[in-house]
C-alpha positions as CSV (number, residue, x, y, z in Angstrom):
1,X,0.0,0.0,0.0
2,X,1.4,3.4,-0.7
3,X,1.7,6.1,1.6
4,X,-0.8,8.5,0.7
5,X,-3.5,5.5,0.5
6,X,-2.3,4.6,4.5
7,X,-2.4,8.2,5.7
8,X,-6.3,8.0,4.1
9,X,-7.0,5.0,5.7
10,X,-5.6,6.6,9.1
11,X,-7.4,9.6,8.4
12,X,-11.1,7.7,7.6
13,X,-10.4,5.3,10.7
14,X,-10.0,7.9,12.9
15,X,-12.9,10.3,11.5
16,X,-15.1,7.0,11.9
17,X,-13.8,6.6,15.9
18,X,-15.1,10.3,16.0
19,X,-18.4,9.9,14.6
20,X,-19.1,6.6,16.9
21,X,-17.5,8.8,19.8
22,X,-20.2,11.5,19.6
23,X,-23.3,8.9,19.4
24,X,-22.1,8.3,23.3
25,X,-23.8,9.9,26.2
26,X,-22.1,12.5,27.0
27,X,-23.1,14.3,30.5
28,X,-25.7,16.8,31.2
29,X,-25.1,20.1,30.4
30,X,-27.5,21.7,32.8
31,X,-27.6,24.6,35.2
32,X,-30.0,23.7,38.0
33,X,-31.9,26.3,39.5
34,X,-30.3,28.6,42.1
35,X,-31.1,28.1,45.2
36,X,-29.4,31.0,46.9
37,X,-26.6,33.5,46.3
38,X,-23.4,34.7,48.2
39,X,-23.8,38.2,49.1
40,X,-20.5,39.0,48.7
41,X,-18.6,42.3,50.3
42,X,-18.6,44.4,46.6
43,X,-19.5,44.1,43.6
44,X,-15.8,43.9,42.2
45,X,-15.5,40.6,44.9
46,X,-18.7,39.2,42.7
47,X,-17.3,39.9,39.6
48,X,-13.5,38.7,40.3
49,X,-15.6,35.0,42.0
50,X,-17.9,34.9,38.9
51,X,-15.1,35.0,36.1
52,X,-12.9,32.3,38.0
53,X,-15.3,30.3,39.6
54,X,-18.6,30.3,38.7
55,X,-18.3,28.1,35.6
56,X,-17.6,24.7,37.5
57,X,-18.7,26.3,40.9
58,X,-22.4,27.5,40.1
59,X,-25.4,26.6,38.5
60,X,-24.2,29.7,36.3
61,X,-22.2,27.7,34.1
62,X,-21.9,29.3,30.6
63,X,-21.4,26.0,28.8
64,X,-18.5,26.5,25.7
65,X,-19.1,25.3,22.4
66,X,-16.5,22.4,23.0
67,X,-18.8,20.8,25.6
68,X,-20.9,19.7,23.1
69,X,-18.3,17.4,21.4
70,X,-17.0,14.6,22.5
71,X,-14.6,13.7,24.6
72,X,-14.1,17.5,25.6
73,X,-18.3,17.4,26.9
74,X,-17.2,14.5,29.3
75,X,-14.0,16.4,30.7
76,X,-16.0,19.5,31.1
77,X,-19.2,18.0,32.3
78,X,-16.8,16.0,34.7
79,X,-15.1,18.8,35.7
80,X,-18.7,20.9,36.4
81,X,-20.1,17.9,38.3
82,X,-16.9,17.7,40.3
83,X,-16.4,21.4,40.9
84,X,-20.2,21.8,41.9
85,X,-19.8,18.6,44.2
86,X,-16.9,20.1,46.5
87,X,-18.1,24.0,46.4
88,X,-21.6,25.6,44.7
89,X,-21.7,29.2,45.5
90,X,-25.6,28.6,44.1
91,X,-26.7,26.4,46.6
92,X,-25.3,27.4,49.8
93,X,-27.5,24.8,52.5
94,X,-24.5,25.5,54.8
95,X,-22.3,28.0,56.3
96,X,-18.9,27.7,54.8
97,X,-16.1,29.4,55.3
98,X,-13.2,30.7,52.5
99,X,-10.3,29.0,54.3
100,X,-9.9,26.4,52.0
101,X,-10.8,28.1,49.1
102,X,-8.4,31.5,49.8
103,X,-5.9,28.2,50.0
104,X,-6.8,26.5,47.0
105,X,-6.1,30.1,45.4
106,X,-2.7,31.1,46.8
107,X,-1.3,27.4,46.2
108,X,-2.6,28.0,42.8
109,X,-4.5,25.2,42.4
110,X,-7.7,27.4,41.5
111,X,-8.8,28.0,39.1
112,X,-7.0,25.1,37.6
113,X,-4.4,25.4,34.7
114,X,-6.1,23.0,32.3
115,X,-8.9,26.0,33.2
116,X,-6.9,28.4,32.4
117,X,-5.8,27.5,29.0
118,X,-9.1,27.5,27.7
119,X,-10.2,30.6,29.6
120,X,-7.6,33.1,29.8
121,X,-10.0,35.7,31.2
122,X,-9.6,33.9,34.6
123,X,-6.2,34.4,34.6
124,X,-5.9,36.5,37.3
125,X,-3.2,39.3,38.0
126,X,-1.6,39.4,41.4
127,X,-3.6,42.9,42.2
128,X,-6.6,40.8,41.6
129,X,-5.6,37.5,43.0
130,X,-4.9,39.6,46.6
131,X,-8.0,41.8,46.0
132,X,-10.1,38.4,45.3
133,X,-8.4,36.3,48.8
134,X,-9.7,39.8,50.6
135,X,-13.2,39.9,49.2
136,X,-13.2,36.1,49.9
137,X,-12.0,36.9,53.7
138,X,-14.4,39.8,54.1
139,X,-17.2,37.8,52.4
140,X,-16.4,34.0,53.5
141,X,-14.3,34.5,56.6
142,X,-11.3,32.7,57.2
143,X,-8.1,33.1,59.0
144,X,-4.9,34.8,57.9
C-alpha cells in the first residue's frame, strides 16, 4: 500500500472513531436552578468570583461550544459535576467558610491550569488575586 492511500485510511479510521464517539452519552449540560446566592462584600469581589469560579462552581455555568463534542463534553461535564460537588456558590445549605478556598487560590490550584488554557480571562493578576483572597475573607471569613 502506498503512503498517501495509509495516511487515508488513518485519516477515515480515525474520523469513523469520532463519529461513533459522539453517538455516546455524554453528561448533562445543565444549570439547576439557584437556590441561593453569596452576598459578597462588593461588587468587584462578585465579579473577580464569577469569572474564576462560577463556571464549575455555580449553577451559572456558561457552557462552551466544546462541551458539546465529545470527549471534551465529558471532561468538562466531569469537571462541572466535580467542581459543583466540592463547592456551589448557588446552593449554599450550609455555612462555609473561605479557608480552603483563599488556599486553593494562593497554592494556585484554583482556578485550575487546564482551566486556564481555555479561559484566559480567569487568569488573574496578582492585584486581583490579593484583592479576590480579601473579598473572599471579608465575604467568607477565614483566618490569615
Amino acid at each position: 500500500m502506498s503512503r498517501g492511500r495509509t495516511v487515508l485510511s488513518v485519516i477515515g479510521i480515525l474520523l469513523i472513531g469520532f463519529v461513533i464517539l459522539q453517538l455516546l452519552p455524554a453528561p448533562a449540560r445543565t444549570n439547576p436552578p439557584v437556590i441561593s446566592q453569596v452576598q459578597w462584600n462588593s461588587p468587584e469581589t462578585e465579579a473577580l468570583v464569577r469569572r474564576t469560579c462560577y463556571d464549575c462552581h455555580s449553577n451559572e455555568t456558561v457552557w462552551p461550544w466544546y462541551a458539546q463534542i465529545a470527549p471534551m463534553s465529558w471532561l468538562v461535564g466531569r469537571d462541572v459535576n466535580e467542581g459543583r460537588r466540592a463547592l456551589n456558590f448557588s446552593e449554599v445549605r450550609r455555612e462555609f467558610e473561605g479557608g480552603e478556598l483563599i488556599e486553593n487560590i494562593e497554592n494556585g490550584k484554583m482556578p485550575p491550569r487546564s482551566y486556564l488554557i481555555l479561559h484566559p480571562e480567569a487568569n488573574l493578576s496578582d492585584a486581583e488575586k490579593a484583592q479576590l483572597i480579601e473579598g473572599i475573607r471579608a465575604t467568607l471569613g477565614a483566618g490569615r
